[in-house]
C-alpha positions in Angstrom: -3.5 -17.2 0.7 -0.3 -18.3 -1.4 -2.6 -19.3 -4.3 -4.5 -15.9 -4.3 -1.1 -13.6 -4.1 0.6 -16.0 -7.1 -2.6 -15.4 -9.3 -3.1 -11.7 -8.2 -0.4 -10.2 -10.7 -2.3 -12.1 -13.6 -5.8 -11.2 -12.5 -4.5 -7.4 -12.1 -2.9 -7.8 -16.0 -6.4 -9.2 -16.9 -8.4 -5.7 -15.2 -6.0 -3.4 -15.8 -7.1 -1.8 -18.9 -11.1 -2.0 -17.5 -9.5 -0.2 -14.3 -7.9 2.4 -16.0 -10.9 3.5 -17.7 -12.7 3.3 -14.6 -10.0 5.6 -12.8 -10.1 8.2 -16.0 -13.9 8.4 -15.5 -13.2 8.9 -11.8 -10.5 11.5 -11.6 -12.8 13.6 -14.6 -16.0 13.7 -12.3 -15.9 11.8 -9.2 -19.0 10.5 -7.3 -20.1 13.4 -4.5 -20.1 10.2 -2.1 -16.9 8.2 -3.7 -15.2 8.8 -0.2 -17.5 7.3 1.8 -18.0 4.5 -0.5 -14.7 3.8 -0.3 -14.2 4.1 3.1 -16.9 1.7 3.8 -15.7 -1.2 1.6 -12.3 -0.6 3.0 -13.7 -1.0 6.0 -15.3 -4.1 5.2 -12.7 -5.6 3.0 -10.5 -5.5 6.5 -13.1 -7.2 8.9 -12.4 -10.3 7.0 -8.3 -9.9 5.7 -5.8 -10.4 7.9 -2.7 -8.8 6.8 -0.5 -11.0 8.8 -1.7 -14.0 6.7 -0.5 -12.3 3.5 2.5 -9.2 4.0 3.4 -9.5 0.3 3.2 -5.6 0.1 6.7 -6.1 2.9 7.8 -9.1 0.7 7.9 -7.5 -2.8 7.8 -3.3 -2.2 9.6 -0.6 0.0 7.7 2.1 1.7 9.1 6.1 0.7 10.4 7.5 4.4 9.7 10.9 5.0 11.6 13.1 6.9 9.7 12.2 10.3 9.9 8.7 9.6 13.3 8.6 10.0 13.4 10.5 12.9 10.7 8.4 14.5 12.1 5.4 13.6 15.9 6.0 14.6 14.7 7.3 17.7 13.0 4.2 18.4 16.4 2.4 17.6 18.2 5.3 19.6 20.4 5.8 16.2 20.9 9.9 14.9 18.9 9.9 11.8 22.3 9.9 9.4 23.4 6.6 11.2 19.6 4.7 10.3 19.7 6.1 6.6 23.4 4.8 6.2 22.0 1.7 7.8 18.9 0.5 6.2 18.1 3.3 3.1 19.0 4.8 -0.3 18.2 7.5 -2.5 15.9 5.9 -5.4 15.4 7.6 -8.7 12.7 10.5 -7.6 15.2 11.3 -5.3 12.8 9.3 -2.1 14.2 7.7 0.4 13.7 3.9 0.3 15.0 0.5 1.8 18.4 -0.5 0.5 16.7 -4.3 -0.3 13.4 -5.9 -0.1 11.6 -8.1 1.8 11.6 -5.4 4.0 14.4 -5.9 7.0 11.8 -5.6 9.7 9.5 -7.8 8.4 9.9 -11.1 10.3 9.2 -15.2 9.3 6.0 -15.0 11.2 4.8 -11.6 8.6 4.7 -9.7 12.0 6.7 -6.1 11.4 9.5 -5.1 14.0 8.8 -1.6 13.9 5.2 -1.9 14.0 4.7 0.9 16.4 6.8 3.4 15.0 6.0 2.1 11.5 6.5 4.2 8.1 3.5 6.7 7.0 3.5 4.7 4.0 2.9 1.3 5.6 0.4 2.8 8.1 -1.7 4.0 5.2 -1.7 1.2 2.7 -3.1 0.2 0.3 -4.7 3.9 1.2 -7.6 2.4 -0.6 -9.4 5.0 2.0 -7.8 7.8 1.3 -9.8 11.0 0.6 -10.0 11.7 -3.0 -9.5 8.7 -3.5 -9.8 9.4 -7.2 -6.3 11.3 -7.1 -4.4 8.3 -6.7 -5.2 6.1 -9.1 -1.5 5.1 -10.5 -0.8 4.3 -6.9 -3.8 1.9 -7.0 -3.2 0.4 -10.4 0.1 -0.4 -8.8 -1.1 -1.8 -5.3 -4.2 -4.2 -6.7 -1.0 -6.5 -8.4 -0.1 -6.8 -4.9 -2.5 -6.7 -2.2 -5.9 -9.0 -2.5 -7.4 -6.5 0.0 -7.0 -3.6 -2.8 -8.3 -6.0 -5.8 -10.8 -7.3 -4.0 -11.7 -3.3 -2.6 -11.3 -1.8 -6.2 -13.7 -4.7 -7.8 -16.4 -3.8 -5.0 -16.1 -0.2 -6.1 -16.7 -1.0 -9.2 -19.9 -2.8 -8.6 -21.5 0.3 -6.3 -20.3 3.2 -8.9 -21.7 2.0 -12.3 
């Protein structure tokens, strides 16, 4: 798995400019079925990847926390909201909350999360490679393939089915 997450940024470099067409292509008339496509190779893709053997979206990015995030999550630590920002966040440059530092602070040695349960939005749903209108995200996904095998390998199947 190390191998494949060192290479990953390159091979992303090497696809990005083919991806990007494929994403203009996309968002200017999208497939009637695109969703469903990409809800089955998502699906798919994570029968065989186990995110535990790889966590190098917790190693290398922050999630955004919304507004219920925080909530959730200082609840969980039985912190008032203000006290878990001051604690573990900043304001980034689009004016988002973030972590203060990556690796992420909950993610522990063995790649298992701390806060699984009560988990960011953000985390829940990546690489949201089955998101509807999937189409509408497509910086997002440029973005996640450098990082995530499971989204390379999910946007190089779509590919394949959509020419």
């Amino acid at each position: 798995m190390q191998d494949i997450i060192k290479n990953l940024p390159k091979l992303a470099k090497d696809k990005h400019n083919e991806n990007k067409k494929i994403f203009a292509k996309l968002k200017k008339k999208p497939p009637k079925n695109l969703d469903y496509i990409m809800q089955e190779l998502h699906d798919k893709e994570f029968e065989r990847t186990d995110c535990l053997e790889c966590a190098n979206c917790c190693k290398t990015t922050g999630p955004l926390f919304t507004d219920k995030d925080i909530e959730r999550i200082s609840k969980h630590f039985k912190q008032k909201p203000q006290q878990f920002i001051n604690q573990y966040l900043r304001i980034d440059e689009d004016n988002d909350y973030v972590l203060q530092s990556v690796p992420c602070t909950f993610l522990g040695a063995d790649n298992y999360c701390s806060i699984y349960g009560v988990r960011p939005k953000a985390c829940r749903e990546f690489p949201h490679t089955d998101r509807k209108k999937f189409q509408q995200i497509s910086n997002l996904t440029l973005k996640n393939v450098a990082m995530c095998p499971a989204a390379f390998n999910i946007v190089e199947d779509m590919k394949k089915r959509i020419k």
